[in-house]
N, C-alpha and C positions, 0 to 999 in steps of 0.2 A: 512612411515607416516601412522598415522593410520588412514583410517574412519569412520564416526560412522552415521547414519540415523536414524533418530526418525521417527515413524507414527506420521501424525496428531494428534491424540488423544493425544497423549504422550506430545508432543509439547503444546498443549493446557491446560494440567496440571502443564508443568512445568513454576515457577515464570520466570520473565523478568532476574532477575539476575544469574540466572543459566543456560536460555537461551546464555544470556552474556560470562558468564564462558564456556560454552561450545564450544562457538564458540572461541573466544580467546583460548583456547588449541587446536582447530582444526586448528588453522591454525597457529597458533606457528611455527611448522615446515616448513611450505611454504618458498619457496627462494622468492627473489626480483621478479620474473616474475610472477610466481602462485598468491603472494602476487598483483599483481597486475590485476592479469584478475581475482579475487574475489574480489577487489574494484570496479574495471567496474560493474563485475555482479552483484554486493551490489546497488550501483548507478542507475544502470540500472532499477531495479526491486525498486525501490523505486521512482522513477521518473515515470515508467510509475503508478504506484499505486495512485503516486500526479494526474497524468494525468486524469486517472482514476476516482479520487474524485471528482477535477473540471467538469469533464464530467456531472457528476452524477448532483451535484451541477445545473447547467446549466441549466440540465433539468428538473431540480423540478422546481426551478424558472420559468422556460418557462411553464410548466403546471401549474404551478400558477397564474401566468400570465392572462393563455389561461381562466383558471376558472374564474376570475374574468372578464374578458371581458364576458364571457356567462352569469355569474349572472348579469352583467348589461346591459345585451340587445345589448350587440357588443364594447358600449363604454368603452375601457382599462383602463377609470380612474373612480371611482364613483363618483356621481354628489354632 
């Protein structure tokens, strides 16, 4: 089986659909078990990434929040 590793940079030029293509031939060859702990790991890193965003998310809102309570003198809703 062959494999192949891109640098960041490389990756960040190439389109979505060739990223696509690439990965589909890389793992062509994969039996049913490989084929399967690179689904976890697809899943895996995708999931924490969501986690990740909502994190993010979260916390803008909450500093947002927090600002808007300071421009109004503590009160969390403007009058």
């Amino acid at each position: 089986m062959k494999h192949v590793f891109y640098s960041e940079s490389t990756v960040k030029t190439m389109s979505i659909n060739e990223l696509k293509v690439q990965i589909l031939e890389s793992v062509g060859g994969l039996d049913q078990t490989q084929s399967k702990k690179v689904l976890d790991y697809i899943r895996r890193v995708v999931r924490s990434r969501r986690d990740h965003e909502d994190y993010h998310n979260f916390k803008r809102r909450a500093m947002e929040e927090i600002q808007v309570a300071i421009d109004n003198n503590g009160d969390p809703q403007p009058a």
